[in-house]
C-alpha positions in Angstrom: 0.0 0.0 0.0 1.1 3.7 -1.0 1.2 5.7 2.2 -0.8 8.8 2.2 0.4 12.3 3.5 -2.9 12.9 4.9 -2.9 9.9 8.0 -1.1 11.6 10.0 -3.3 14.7 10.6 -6.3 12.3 10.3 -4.9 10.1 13.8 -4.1 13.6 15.5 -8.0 14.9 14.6 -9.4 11.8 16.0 -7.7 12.4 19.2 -9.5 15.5 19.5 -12.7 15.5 17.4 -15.3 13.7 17.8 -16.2 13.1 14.2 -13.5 13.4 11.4 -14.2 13.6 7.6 -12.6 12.3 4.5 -13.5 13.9 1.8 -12.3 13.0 -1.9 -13.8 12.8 -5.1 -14.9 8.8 -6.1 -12.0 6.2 -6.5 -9.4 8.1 -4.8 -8.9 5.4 -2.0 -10.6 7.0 1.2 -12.4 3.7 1.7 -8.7 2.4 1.8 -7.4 4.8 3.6 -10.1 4.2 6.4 -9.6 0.7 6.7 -5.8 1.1 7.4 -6.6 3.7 10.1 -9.2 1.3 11.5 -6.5 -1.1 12.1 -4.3 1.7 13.8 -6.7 3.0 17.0 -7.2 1.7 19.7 -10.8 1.7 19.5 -13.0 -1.3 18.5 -14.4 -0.2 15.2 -17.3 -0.9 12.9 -17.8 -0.2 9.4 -21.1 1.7 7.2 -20.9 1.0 3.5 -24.0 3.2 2.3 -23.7 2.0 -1.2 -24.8 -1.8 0.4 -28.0 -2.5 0.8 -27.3 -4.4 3.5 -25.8 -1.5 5.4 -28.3 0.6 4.5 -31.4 -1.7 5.9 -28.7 -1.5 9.2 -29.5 2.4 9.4 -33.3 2.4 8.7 -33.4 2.8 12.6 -29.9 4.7 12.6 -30.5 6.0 15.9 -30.8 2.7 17.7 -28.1 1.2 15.5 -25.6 3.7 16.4 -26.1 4.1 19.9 -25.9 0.2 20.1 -22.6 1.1 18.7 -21.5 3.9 21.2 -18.2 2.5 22.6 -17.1 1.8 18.9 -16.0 4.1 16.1 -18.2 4.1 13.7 -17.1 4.7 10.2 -19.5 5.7 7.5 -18.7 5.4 4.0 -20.3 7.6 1.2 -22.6 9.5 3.2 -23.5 12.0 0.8 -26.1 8.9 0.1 -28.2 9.5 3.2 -27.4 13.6 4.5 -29.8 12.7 7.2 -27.3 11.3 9.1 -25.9 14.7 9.7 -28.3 15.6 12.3 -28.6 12.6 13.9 -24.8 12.3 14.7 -24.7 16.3 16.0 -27.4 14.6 18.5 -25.4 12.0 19.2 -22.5 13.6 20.3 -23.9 16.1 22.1 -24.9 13.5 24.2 -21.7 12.0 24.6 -18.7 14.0 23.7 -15.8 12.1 22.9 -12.8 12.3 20.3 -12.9 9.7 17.3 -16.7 8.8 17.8 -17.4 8.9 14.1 -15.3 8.5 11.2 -17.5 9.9 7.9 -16.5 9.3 4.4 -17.9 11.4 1.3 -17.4 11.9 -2.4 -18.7 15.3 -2.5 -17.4 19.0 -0.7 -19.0 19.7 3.0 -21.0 22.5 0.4 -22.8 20.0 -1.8 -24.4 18.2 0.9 -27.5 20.0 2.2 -26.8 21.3 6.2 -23.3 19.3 6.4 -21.3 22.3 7.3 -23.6 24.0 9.7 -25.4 20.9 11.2 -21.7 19.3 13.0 -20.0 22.9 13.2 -17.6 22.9 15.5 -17.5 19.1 16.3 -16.0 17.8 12.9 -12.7 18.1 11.3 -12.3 17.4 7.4 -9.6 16.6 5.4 -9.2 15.7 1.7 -7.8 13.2 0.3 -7.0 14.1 -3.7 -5.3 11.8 -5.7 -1.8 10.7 -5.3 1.0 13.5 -5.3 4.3 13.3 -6.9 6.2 12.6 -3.4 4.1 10.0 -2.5 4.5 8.1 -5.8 8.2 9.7 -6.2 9.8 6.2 -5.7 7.3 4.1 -8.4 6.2 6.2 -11.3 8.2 9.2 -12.5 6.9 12.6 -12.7 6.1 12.1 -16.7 3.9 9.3 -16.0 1.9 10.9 -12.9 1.3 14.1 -15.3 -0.2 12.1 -18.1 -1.9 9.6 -16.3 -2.9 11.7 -13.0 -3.3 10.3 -9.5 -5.8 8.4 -9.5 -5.0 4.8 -8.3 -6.6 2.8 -10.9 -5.7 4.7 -13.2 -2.3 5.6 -12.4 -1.2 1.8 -11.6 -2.9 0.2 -14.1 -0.8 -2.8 -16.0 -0.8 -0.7 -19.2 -2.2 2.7 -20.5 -4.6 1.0 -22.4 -6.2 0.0 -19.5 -5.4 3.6 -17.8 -7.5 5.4 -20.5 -10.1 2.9 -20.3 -10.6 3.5 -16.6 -10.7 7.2 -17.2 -13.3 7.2 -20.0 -15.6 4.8 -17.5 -15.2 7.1 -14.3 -16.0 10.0 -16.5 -19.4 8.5 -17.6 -20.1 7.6 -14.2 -19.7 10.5 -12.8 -22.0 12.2 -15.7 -24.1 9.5 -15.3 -24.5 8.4 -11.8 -22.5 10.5 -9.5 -24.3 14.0 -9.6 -27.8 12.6 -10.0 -27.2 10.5 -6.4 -26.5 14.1 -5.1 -30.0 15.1 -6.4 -28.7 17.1 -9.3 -30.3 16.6 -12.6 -28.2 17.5 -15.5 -28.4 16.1 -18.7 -25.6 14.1 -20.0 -25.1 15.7 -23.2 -24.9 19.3 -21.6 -22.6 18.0 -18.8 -20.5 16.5 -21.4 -20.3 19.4 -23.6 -19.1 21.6 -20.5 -16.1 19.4 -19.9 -15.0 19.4 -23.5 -15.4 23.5 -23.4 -13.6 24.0 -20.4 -11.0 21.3 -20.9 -10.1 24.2 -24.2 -9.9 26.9 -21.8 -8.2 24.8 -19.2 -5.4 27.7 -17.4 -7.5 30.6 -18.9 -9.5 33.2 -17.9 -13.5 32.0 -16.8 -15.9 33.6 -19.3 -19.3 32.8 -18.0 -21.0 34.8 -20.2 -19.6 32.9 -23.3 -19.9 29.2 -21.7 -23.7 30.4 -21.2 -24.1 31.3 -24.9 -22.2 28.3 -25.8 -24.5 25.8 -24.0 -27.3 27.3 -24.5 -28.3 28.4 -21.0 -28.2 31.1 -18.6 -25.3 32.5 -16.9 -26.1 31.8 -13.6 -26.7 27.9 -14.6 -23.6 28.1 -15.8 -22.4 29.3 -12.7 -24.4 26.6 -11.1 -22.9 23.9 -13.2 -19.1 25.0 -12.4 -20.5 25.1 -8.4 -21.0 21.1 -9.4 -18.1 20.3 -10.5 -15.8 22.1 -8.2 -17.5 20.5 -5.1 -17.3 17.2 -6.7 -13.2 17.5 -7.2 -13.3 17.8 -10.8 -12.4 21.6 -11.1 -10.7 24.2 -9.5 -11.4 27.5 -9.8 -8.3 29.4 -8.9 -9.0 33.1 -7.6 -7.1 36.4 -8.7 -5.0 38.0 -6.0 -6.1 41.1 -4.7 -4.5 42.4 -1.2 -3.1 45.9 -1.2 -3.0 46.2 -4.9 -4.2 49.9 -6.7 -3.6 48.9 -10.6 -6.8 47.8 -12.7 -6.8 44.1 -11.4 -8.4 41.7 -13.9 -11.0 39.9 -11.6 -12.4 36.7 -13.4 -11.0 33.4 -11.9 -9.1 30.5 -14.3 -10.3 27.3 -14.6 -8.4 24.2 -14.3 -9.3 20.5 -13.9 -8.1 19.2 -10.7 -6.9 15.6 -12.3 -4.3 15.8 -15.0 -5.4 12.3 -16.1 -9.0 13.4 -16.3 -8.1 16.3 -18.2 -6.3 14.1 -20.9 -8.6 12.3 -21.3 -12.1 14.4 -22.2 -8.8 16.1 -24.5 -8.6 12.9 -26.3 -4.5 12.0 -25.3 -3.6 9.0 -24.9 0.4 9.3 -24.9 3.5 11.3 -23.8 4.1 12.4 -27.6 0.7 13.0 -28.1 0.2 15.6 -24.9 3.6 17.2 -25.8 2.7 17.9 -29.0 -1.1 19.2 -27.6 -2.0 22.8 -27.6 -2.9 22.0 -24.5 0.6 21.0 -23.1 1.4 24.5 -21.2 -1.8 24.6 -19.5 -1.8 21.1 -18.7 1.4 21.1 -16.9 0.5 24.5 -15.1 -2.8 23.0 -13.8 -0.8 20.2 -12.5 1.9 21.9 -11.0 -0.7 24.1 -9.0 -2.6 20.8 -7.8 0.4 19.2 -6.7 1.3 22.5 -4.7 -2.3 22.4 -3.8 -1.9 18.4 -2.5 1.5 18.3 -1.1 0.7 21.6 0.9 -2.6 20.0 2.4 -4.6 23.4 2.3 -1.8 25.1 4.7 -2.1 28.0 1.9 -4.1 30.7 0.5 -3.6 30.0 -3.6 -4.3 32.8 -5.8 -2.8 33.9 -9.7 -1.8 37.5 -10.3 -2.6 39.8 -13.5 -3.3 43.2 -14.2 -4.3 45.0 -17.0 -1.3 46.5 -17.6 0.5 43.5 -18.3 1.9 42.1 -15.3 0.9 38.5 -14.6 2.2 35.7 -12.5 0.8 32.3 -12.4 0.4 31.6 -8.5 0.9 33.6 -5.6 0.8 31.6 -2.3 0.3 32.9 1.2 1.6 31.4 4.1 1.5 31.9 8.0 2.4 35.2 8.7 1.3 36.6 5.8 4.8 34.9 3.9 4.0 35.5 0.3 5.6 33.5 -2.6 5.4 34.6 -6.4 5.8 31.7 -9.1 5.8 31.4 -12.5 5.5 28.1 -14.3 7.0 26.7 -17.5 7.4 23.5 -19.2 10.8 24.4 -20.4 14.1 23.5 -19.0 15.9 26.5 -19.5 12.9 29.6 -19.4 13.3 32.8 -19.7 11.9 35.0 -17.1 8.8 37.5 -18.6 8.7 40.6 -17.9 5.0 40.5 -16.4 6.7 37.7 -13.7 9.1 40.6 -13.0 6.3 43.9 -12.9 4.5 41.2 -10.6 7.2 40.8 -8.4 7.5 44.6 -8.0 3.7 45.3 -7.3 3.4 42.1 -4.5 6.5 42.7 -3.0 6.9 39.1 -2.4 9.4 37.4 -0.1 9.7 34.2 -2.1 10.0 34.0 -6.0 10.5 30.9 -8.2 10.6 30.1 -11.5 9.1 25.7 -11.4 10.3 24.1 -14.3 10.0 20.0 -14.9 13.5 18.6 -14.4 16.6 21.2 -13.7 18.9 21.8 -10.9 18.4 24.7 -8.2 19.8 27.9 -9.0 19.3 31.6 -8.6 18.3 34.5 -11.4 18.9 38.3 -10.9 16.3 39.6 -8.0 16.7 36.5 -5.8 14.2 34.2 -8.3 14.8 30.6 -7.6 14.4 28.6 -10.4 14.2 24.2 -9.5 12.5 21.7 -10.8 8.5 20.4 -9.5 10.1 18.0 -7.0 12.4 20.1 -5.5 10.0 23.0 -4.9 7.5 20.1 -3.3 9.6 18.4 -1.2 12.0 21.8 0.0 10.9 25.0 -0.7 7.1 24.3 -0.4 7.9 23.7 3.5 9.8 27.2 4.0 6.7 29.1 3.0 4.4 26.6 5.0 6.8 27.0 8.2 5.6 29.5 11.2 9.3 30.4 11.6 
């Protein structure tokens, strides 16, 4: 088994909070990931798989069957299947507070599932798990693989990338198909799949609402509605402009990028290294999947934002750390890249006190104005943690 980054804060929440959630989109291993931690506390454990009918027929008296269950925790799987449950287990542990009552697995954001957030505020902790980073598969697959293939398990390990893109195509239909109607979303296929084609050609650019709408047919604030679906279902990110302290004419519409690298590649029809490198959608690509290993490896530690003004200056993610510790980055695909002069007018508006240049493979060294330029790895495994630290 790969070890996750995420168990460790997981085993320090449930010694403190009585229920802990792990949240991830489908696939992604939490059920795994729950099993192994089962077998790590000391508490006798039992385990809810709402997607079994057996389990389910368990919980048509949940109240009972939980509370005949109180000295064990109880770990519920897919939960988004039955939000009820939400209320009940507030009840629950305001009866009997105690850490690691309740372990709760879901496939959708705290935000898709109606009351989640407010019903067990203050009692729960979440964490994500996304697919696998580049450190923790560092030692198996290279970087070129994890980038074309994406994290996903399945996908990721398969015997051969036949079988990878196969396993894509199918958890894309699913979740089309299945995944967003069991949330009680009704979208129709055909529109759904339209919107990933259209923002998988926009993927690293500027979100145009207004055009998607016109597009699809539909209004803007379906649209809107539609991206709200796929971001709390893991697919997307959309990443925010930076604003702080900042007097120039800001441009204020967020970019869009798919979450999945492998998932990307796929609705974009490549199927091989040659094929993506040769893609117009290469650059994006690679910046997508640089910012969601930064996003991964740094577990939500940081505020993530891009920078670009009307005036020209532009860098591709500003991170902000504890005390306010602010990094500028610009990311190529090249080896060797030259350094714009947007990165540079950036720079001099934030006033940041980190600045890299993350390129795929090259060794650590420093440009004029203190810019570090290192490869993905590097930056991940190194300089991630100095912008992360409290010192």
């Amino acid at each position: 088994m790969i070890q996750r980054a995420i168990t460790k804060t997981i085993l320090e929440d449930l010694s403190f909070f009585p229920v802990v959630g792990i949240i991830g989109p489908r696939q992604v291993g939490k059920t795994t990931l729950a099993k192994e931690i089962r077998g790590r506390i000391k508490a006798k454990s039992v385990l809810i798989d709402l997607e079994l009918d057996s389990d389910l027929r368990k919980l048509e008296d949940a109240e009972t069957y939980l509370q005949s269950h109180r000295d064990k925790c109880v770990i519920i799987d897919e939960i988004q299947r039955m939000p009820r449950l939400f209320t009940l287990l507030r009840a629950l542990v305001d009866l009997e507070r105690r850490p690691g009552r309740f372990i709760i697995l879901g496939s959708a954001s705290p935000r898709m599932i109606k009351d989640s957030s407010e019903t067990l505020a203050g009692r729960i902790s979440y964490s994500e798990l996304a697919p696998f980073s580049l450190p923790e598969i560092e030692s198996i697959k290279t970087q070129e693989e994890h980038w074309l293939k994406g994290g996903f398990p399945d996908a990721l390990l398969a015997p051969s990338e036949k079988f990878t893109w196969r396993w894509l195509q199918n958890f894309i239909r699913t979740f089309i198909e299945r995944d967003l109607r069991e949330l009680g979303h009704e979208i129709s296929n055909v529109m759904l799949s339209r919107l990933l084609s259209m923002l998988s050609h926009i993927q690293g650019q500027l979100l145009n609402s207004s055009e998607l709408s016109r597009s699809l047919g539909v209004s803007v604030p379906t649209v809107n509605r539609y991206l709200d679906l796929l971001e709390g279902s893991f697919i997307i990110n959309r990443l925010q402009p930076y604003f702080r302290n900042i007097k120039k004419r800001l441009v204020k519409s967020p970019k869009i990028y798919f979450r999945d690298s492998g998932v990307l590649h796929q609705i974009s029809n490549i199927n091989g290294r040659e094929t993506l490198l040769g893609h117009i959608v290469a650059g994006a690509s690679w910046e997508g999947y640089v910012i969601e290993q930064v996003r991964r490896v740094s577990e939500n530690r940081l505020e993530m934002y891009f920078y670009r003004t009307h005036g020209g200056a532009e860098t591709d993610l500003v991170l902000i750390g504890p005390g306010n510790r602010i990094a500028c980055i610009e990311i190529k695909l090249s080896n060797a890249p030259p350094i714009s002069k947007g990165f540079y007018q950036s720079i001099e508006d934030i006033g940041p006190e980190f600045k890299y240049v993350i390129c795929p493979h090259t060794e650590k060294y420093e440009r004029s104005g203190g810019i570090i330029v290192c490869s993905l790895i590097d930056f991940l495994e190194k300089e991630l943690l100095k912008i992360c630290s409290n010192v």
